[in-house]
Backbone as CSV, one residue per row, in Angstrom:
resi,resn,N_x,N_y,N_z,CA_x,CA_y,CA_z,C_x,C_y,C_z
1,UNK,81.870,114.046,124.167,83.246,114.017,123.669,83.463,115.160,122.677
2,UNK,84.188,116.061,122.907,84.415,116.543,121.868,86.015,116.939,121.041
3,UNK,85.463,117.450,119.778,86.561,117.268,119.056,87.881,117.752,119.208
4,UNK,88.824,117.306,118.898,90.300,117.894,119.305,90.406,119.304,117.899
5,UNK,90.534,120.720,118.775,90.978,121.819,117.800,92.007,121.443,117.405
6,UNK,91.991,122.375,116.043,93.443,122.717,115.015,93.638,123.574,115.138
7,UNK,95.008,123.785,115.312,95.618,125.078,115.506,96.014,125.367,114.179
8,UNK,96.620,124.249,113.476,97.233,125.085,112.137,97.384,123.735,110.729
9,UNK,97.120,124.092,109.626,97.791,123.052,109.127,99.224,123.344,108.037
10,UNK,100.215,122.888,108.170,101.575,123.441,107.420,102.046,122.261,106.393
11,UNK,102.522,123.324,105.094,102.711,122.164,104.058,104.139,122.391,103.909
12,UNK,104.815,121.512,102.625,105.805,121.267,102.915,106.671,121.797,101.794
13,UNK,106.587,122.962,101.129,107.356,123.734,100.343,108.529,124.086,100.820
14,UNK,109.050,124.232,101.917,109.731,124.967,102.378,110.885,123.856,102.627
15,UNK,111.325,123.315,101.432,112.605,122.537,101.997,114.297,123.005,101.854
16,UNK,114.926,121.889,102.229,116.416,121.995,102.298,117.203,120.954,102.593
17,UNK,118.725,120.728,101.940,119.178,119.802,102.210,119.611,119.528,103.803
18,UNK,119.861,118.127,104.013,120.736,117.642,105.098,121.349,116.573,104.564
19,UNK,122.844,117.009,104.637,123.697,116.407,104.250,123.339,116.130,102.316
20,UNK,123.470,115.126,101.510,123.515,115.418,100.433,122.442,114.241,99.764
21,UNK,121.733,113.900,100.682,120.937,112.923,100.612,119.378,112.434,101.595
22,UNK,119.345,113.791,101.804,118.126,114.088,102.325,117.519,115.251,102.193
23,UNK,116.548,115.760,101.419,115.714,116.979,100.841,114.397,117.260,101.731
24,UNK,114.747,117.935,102.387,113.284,117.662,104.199,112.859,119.675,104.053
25,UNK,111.761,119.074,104.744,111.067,120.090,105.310,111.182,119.920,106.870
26,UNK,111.748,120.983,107.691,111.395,120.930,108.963,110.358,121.521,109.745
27,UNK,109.208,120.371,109.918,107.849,121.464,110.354,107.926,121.500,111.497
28,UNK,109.132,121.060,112.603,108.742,121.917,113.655,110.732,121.362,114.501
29,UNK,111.569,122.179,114.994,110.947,123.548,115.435,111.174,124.342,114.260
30,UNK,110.288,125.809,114.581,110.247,126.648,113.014,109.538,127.829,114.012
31,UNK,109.291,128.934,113.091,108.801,130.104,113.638,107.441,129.912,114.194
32,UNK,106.822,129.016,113.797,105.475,128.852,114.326,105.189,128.154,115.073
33,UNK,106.055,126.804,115.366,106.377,126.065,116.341,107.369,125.758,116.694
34,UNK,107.225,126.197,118.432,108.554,126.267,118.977,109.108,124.730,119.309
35,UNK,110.605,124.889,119.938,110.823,122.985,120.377,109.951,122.877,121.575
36,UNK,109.544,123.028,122.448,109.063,123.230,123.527,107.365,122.380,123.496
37,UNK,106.717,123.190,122.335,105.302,123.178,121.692,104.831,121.634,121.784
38,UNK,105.942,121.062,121.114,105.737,119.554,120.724,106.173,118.544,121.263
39,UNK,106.589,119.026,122.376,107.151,118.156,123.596,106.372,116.900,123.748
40,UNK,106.965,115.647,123.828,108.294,114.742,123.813,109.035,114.877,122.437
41,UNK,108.178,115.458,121.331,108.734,115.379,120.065,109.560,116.659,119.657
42,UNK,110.694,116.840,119.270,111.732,118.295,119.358,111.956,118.519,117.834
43,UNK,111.552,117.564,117.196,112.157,117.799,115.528,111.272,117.371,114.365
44,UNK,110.509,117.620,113.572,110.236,116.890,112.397,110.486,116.836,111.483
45,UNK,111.580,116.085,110.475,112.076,116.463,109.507,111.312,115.179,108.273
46,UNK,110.630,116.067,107.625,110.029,114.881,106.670,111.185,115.327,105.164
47,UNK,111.118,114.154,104.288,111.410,114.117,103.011,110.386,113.557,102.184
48,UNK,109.692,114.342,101.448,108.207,114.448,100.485,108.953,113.596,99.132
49,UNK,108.334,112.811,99.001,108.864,111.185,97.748,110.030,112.899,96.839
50,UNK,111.116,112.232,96.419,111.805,112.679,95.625,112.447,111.714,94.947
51,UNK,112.182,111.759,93.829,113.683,111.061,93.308,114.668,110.977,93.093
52,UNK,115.919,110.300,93.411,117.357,110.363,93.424,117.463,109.112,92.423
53,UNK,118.349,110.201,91.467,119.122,109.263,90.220,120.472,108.325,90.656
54,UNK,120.411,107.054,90.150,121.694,106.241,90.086,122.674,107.030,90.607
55,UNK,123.701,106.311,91.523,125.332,106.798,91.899,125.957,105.909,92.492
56,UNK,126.807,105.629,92.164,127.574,104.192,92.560,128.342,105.144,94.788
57,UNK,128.771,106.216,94.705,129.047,106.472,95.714,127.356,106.823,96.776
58,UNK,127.129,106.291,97.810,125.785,106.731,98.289,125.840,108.398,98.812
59,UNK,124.812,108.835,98.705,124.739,110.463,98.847,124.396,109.319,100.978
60,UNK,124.257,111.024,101.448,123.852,110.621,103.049,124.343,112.106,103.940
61,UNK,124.572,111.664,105.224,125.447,112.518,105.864,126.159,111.502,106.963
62,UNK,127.098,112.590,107.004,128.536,111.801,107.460,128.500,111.687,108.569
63,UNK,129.836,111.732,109.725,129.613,110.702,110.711,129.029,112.563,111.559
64,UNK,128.515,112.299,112.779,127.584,113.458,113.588,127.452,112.675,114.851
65,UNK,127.481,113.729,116.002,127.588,113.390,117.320,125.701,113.689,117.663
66,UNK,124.986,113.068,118.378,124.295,113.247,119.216,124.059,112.889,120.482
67,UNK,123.203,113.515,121.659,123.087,113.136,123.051,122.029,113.595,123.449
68,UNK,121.317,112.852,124.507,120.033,113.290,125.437,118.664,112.990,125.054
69,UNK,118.548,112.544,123.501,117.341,112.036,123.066,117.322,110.967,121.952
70,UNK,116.569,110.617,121.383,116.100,109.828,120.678,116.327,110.259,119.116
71,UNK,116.474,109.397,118.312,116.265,109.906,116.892,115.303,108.870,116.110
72,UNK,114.286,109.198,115.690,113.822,108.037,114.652,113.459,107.845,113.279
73,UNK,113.736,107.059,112.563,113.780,107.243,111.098,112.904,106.295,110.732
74,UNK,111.573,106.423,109.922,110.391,106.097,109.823,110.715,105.936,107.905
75,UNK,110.919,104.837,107.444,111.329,104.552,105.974,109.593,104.618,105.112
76,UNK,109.398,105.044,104.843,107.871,105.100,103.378,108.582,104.930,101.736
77,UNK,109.472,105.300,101.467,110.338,104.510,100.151,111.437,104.790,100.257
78,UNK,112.604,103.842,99.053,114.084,104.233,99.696,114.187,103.607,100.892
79,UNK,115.785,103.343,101.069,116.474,102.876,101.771,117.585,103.311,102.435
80,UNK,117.662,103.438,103.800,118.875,103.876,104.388,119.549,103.081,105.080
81,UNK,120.927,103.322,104.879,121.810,102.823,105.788,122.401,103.357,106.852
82,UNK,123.129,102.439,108.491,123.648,103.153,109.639,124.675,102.625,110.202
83,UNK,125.608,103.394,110.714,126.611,102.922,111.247,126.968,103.510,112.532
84,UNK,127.338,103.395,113.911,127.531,104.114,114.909,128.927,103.861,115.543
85,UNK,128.997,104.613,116.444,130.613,104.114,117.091,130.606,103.192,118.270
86,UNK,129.259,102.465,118.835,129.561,101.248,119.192,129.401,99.835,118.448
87,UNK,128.936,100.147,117.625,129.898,98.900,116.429,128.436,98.571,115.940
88,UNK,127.130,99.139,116.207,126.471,98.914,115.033,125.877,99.512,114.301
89,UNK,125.153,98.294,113.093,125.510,98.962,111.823,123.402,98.004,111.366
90,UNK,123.365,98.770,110.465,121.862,98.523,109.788,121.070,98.710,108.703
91,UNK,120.371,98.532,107.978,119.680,99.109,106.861,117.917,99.038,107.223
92,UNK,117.406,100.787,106.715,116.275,100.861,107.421,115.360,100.872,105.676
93,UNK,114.330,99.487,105.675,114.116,99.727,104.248,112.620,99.575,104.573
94,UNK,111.462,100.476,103.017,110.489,100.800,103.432,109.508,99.988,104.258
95,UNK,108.568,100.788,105.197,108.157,99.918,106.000,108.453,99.627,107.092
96,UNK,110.115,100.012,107.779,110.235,99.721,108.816,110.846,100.813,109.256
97,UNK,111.280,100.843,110.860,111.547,102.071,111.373,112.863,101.441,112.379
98,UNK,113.599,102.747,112.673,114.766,102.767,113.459,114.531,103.576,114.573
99,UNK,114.585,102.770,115.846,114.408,104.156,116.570,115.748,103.602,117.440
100,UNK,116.828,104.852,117.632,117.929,105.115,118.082,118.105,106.136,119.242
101,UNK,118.345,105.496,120.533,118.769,106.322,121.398,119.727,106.499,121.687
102,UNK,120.221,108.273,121.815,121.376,108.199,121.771,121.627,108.429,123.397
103,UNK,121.259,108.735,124.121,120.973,108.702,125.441,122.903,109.691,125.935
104,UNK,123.789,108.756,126.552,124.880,109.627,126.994,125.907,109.976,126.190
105,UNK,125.506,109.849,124.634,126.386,110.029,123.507,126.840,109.377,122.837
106,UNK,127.046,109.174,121.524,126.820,108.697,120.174,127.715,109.085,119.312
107,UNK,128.394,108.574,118.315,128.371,109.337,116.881,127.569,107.655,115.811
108,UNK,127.618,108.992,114.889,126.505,107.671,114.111,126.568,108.612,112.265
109,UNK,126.308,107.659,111.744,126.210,108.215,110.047,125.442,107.529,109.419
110,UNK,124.690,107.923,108.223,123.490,107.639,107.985,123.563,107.828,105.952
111,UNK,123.040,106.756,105.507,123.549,106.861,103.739,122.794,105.921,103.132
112,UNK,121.999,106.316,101.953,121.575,105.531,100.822,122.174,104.089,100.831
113,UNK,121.507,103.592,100.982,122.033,102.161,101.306,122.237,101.549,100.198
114,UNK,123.594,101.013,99.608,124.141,100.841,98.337,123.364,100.311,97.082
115,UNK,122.546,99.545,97.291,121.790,99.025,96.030,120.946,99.559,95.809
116,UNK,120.476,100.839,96.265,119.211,101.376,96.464,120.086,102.575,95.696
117,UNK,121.291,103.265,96.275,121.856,104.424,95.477,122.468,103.933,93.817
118,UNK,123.016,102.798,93.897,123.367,102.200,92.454,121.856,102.072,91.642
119,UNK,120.540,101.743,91.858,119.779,101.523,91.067,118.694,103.078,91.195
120,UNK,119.218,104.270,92.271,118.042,105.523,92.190,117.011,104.887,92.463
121,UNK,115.977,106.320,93.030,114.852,105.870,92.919,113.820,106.422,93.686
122,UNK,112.962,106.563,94.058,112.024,107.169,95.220,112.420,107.046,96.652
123,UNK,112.408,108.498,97.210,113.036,108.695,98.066,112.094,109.268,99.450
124,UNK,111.721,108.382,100.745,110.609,109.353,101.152,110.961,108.489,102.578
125,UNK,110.563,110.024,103.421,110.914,109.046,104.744,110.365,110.101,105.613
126,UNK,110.638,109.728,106.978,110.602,110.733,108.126,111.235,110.498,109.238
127,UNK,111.861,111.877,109.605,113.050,111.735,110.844,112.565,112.781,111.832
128,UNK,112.283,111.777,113.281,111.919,112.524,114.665,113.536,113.229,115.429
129,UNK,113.205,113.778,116.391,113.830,113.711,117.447,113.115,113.888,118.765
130,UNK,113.011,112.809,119.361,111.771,112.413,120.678,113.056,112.974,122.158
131,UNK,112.600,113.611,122.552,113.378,114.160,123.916,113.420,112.829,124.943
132,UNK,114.138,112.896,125.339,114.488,112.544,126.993,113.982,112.616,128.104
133,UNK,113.607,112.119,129.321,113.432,112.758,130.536,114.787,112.980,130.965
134,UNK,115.322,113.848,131.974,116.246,114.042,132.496,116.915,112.669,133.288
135,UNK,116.021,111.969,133.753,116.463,110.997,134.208,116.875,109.553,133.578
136,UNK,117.132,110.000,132.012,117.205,108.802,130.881,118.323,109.439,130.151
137,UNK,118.640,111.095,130.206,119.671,111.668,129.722,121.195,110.833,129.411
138,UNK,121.506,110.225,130.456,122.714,109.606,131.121,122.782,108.208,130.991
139,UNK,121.591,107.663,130.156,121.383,106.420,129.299,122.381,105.698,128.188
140,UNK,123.015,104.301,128.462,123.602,103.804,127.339,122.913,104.149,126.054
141,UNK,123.609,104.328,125.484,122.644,104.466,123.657,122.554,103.044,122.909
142,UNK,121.298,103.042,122.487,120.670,102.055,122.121,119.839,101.800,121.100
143,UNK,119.296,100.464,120.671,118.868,100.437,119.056,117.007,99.426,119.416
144,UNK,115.866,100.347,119.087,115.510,99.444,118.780,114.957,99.368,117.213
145,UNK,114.823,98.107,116.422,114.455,98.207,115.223,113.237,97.760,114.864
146,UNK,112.302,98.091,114.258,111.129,97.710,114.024,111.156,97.264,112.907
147,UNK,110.274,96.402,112.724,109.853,95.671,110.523,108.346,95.968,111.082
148,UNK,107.876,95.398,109.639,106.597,95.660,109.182,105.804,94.698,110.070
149,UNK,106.308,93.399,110.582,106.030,92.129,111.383,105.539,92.421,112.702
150,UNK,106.271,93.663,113.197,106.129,93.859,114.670,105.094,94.831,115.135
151,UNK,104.655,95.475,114.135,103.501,96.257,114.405,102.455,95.756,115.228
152,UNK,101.747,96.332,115.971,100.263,96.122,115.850,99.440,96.555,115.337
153,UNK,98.323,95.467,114.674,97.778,95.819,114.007,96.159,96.217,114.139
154,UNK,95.340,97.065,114.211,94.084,97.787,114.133,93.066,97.748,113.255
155,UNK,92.537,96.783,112.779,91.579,96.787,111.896,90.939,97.350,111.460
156,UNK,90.778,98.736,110.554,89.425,99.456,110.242,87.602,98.078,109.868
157,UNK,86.856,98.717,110.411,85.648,97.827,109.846,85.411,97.898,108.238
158,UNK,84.862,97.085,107.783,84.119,97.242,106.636,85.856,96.984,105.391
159,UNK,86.825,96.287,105.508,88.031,96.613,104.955,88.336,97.727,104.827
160,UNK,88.323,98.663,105.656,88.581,99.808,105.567,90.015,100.671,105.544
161,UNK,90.756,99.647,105.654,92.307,100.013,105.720,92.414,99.431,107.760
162,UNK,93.900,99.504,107.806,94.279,99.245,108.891,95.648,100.240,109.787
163,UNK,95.297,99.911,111.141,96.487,101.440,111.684,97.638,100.351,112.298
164,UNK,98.863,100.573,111.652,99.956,100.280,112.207,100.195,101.486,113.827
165,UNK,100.103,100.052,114.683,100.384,100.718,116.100,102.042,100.883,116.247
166,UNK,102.762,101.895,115.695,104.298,101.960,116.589,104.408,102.133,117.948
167,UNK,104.002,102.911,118.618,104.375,103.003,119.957,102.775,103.166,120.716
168,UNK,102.350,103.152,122.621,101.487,103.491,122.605,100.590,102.297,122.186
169,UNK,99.104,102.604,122.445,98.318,101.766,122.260,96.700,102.593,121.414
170,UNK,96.220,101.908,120.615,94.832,102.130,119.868,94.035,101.265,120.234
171,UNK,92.726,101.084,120.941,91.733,100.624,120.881,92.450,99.070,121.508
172,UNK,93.009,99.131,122.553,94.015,97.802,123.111,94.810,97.369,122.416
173,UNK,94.997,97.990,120.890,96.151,97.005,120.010,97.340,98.042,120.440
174,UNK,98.515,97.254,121.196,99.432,98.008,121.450,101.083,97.634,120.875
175,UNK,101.745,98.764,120.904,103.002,98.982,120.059,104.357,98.353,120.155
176,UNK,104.966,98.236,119.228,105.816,97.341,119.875,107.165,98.745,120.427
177,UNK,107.063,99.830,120.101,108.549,100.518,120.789,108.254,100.652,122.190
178,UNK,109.194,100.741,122.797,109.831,101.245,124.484,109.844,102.464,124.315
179,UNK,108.874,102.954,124.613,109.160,104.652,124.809,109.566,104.747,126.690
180,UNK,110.738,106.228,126.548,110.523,106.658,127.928,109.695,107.251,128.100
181,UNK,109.124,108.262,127.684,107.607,109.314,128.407,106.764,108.883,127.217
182,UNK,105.306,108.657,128.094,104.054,108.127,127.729,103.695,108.891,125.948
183,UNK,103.710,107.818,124.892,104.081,108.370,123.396,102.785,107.532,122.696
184,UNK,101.520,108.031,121.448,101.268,106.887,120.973,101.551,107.370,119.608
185,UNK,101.875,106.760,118.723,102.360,106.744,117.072,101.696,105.606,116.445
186,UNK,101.602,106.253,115.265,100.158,104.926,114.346,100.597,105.628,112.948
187,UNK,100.784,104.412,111.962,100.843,104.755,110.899,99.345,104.125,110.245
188,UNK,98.366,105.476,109.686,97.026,104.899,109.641,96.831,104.813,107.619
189,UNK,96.531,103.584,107.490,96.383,102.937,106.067,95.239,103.036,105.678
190,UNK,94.382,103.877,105.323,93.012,103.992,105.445,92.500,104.253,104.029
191,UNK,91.425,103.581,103.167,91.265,103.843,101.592,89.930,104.915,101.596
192,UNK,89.945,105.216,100.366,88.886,106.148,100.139,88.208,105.832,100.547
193,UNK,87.090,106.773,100.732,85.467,107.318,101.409,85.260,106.513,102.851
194,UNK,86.782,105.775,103.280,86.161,105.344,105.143,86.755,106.608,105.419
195,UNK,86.570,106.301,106.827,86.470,107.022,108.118,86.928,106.145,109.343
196,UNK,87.635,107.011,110.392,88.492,106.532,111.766,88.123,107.128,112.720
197,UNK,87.624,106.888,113.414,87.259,107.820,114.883,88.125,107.580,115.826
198,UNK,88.680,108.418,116.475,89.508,107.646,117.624,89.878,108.467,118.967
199,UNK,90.040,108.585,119.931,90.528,109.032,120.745,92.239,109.460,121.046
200,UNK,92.361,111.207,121.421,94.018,111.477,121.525,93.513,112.283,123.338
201,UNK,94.579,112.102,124.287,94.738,113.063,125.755,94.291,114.406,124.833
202,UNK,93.647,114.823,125.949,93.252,116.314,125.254,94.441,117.431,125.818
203,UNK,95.260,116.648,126.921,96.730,117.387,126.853,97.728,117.004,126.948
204,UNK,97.814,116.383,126.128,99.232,115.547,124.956,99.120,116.589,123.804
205,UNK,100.399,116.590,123.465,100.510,116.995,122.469,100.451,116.364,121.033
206,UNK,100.139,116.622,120.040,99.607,115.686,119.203,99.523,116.740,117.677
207,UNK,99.723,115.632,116.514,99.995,116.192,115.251,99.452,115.154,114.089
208,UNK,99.682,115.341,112.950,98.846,114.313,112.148,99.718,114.999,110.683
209,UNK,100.454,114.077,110.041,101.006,113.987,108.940,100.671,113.258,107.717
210,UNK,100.376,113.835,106.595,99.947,113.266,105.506,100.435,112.723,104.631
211,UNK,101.021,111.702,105.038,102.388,111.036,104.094,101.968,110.937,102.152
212,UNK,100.536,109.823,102.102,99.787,109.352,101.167,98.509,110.677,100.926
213,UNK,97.801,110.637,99.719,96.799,110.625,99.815,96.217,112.329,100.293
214,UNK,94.897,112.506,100.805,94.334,113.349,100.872,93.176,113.093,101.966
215,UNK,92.999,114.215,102.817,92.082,113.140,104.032,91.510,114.504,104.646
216,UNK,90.428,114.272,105.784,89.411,115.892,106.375,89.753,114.785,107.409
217,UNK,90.636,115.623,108.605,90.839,115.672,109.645,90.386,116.621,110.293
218,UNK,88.997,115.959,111.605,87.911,116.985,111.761,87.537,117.934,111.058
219,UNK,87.735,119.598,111.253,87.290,120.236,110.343,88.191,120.964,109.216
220,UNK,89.083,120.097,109.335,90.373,120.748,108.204,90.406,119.718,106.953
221,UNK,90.755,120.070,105.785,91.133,119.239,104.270,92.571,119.491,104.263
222,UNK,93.192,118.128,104.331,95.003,118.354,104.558,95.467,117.080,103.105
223,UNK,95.979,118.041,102.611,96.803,117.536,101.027,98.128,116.887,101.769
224,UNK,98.256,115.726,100.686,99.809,115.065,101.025,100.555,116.072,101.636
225,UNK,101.522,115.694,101.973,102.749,116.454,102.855,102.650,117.522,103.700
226,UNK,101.451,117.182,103.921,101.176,118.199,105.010,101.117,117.893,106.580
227,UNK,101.008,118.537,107.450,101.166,118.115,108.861,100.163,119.281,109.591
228,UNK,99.613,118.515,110.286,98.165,119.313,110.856,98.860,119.041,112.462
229,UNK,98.401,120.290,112.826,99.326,120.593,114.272,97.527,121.185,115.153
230,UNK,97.502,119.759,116.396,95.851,120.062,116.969,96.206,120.653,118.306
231,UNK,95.307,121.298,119.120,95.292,122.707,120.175,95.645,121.223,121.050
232,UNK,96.086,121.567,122.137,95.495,120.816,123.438,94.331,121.248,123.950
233,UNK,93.156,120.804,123.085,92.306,120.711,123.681,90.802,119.699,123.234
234,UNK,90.249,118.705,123.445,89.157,117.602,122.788,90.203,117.178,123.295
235,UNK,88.763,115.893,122.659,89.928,114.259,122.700,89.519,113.973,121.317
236,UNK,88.639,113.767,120.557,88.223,113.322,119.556,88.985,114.125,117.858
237,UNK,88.956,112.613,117.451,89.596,112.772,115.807,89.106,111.890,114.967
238,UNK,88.757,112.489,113.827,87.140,111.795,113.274,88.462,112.345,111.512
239,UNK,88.778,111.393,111.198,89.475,111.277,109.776,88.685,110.654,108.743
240,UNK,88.210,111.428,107.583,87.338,111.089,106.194,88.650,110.832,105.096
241,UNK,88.965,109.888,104.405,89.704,109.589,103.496,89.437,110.396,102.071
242,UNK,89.446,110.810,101.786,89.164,111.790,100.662,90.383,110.911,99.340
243,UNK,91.185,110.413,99.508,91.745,109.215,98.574,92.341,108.302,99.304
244,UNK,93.018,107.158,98.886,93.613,105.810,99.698,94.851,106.982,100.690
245,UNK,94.871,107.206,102.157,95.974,107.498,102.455,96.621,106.798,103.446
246,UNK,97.666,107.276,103.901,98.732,107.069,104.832,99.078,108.644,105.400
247,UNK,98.454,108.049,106.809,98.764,109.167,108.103,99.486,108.855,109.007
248,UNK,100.223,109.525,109.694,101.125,109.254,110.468,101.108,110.398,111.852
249,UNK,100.438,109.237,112.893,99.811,110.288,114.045,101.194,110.612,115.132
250,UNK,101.041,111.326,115.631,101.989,111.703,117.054,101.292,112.196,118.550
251,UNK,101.555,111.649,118.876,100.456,112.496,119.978,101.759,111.947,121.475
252,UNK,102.062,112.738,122.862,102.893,112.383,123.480,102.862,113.512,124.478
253,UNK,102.752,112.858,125.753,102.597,113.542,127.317,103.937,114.836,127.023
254,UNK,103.252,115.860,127.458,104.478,116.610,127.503,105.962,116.105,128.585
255,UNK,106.540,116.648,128.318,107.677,116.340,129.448,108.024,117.782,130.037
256,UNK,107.980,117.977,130.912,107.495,119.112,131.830,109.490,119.941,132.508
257,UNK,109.893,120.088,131.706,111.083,120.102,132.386,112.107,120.568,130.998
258,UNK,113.014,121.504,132.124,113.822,123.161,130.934,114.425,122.067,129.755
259,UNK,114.986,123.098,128.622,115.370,122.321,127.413,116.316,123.723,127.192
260,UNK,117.488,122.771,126.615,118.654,123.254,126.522,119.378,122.430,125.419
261,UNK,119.495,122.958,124.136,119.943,122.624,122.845,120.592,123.600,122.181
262,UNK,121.492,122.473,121.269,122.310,123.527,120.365,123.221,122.150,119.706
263,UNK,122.572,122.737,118.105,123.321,121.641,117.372,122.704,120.112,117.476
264,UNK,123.861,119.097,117.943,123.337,118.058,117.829,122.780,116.882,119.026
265,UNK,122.891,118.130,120.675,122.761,117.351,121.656,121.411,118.540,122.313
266,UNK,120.352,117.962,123.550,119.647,118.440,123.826,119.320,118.126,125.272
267,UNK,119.984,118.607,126.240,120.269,118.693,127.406,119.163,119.479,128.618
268,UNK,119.180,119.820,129.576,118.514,120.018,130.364,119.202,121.683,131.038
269,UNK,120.272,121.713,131.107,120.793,123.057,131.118,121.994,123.736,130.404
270,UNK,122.639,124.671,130.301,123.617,125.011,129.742,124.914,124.524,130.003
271,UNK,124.764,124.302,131.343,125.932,123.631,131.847,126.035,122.167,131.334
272,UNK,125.058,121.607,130.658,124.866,120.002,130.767,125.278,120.236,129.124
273,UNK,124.600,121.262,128.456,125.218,121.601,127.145,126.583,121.191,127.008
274,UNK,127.280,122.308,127.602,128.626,122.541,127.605,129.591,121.268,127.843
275,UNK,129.146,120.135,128.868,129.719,119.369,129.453,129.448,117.992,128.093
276,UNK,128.465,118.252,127.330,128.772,117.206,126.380,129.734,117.725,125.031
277,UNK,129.379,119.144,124.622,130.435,119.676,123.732,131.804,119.002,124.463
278,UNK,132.611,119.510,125.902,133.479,118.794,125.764,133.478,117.395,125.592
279,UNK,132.605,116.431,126.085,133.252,115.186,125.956,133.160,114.229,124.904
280,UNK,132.592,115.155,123.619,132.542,114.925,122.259,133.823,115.408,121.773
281,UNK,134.334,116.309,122.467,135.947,116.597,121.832,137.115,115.916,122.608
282,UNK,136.573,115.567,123.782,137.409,114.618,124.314,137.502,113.334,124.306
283,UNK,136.630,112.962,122.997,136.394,111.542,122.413,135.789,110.242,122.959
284,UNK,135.002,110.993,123.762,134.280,110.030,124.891,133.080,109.274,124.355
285,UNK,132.659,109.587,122.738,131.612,109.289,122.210,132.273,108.352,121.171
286,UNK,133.414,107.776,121.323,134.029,106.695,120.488,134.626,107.135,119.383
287,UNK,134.625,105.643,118.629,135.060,106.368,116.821,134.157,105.606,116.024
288,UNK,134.580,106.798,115.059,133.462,106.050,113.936,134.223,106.822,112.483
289,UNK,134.293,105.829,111.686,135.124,106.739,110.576,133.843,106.664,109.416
């Protein structure tokens, strides 16, 4: 068996707002990784713990059209709130995750969820955007929600911490999301001086984020907020805890088929582009105020 290469590991200095209530780093796509690279996964937008002071109005961003893929919002502190234009509505608080498809079009808005912006406070999360197959493009949009309850759960030996299974399966403990193309995601809870061995496809694409903590992923040392981006190539991933952390794996079959984006929808050709710009102006994606 051998080990899965690193291609790179990227930290997270490099941020910016979205909307007025989210302070992210986008590690991929970016100059070093293209959307393509990380296929099923098209976006990573983390927010590294910040704190946001008291405000009786919630900071967020406002209402936004999407189509053709997935969005998911992965809560680690802080609280968000959602609203869409088929009439629902949610709060994603730490610990649990939102995963939202927007499949044949959407609008949706997203905000500090009121008691959480009235009292400030630590602010930390992470937001995907998981592609489509072409043949899911043309999909009702849909909600599923995860809590902390629905996980599966992975036992490290020795109390060694434990891996929340989101999607995908670890060692038979398997996930509770519906993915369309073959996805596994693990949020791994692991305390100082253990260790995780585990198996990733040696051509899946696959990444490893350092939410908590400090950890030697194979032959790399990756500091909080960092995101370690591995070759397609091994299968093996051998993680040393270097303090109590929280990792957050990705790994996901490519999806083999053209990509065509711009803005907030991600389509299959230009023409398929074009044809949702109009029917976002022709109000076919509802209302939502």
């Amino acid at each position: 068996m051998k080990n899965k290469k690193i291609q790179l590991v990227m930290d997270s200095s490099a941020t910016h707002m979205v909307g007025d209530g989210f302070r992210v780093q986008t590690f991929f796509p970016s100059e070093k990784i293209g959307m393509k690279r990380m296929s099923p996964f098209l976006l990573l937008d983390y927010n590294a713990k910040v704190e946001f002071a008291p405000r009786d109005e919630p900071r967020g961003v406002g209402v936004h059209p999407h189509r053709g893929f997935e969005t998911v919002t992965i809560a680690y502190s802080g609280s968000v709130a959602h609203h869409d234009s088929a009439g629902n509505a949610g709060v994603v608080n730490p610990g649990e995750i939102q995963w939202m498809t927007a499949g044949s079009g959407i609008l949706h808005k997203e905000y500090h969820e009121e008691k959480f912006s009235k009292a400030g406070g630590i602010f930390q999360m992470v937001q995907l955007w998981v592609n489509l197959p072409k043949k899911d493009k043309s999909n009702a949009p849909g909600y599923q929600t995860i809590t902390a309850d629905d996980y599966g759960i992975y036992e490290l030996p020795d109390g060694g911490g434990i891996v929340e299974v989101i999607a995908g399966e670890l060692n038979g403990v398997k996930g509770p999301v519906k993915t369309h193309s073959p996805i596994n995601m693990y949020n791994i809870k692991i305390k100082k001086g253990k260790e995780l061995t585990f198996e990733l496809s040696s051509n899946w694409n696959s990444a490893a984020l350092v939410v908590e903590g400090s950890a030697t992923i194979n032959e790399a040392d990756v500091p909080a907020d960092s995101l370690l981006i591995f070759e397609n190539e091994g299968e093996q991933v051998r993680i040393f805890a270097k303090e109590d952390s929280t990792i957050l794996v990705l790994s996901g079959e490519p999806i083999d088929e053209p990509i065509a984006a711009y803005g907030p929808f991600v389509m299959n050709t230009h023409d398929e582009l074009e044809q949702a710009y109009l029917d976002y102006n022709a109000g076919k994606y509802g209302v939502l105020e």
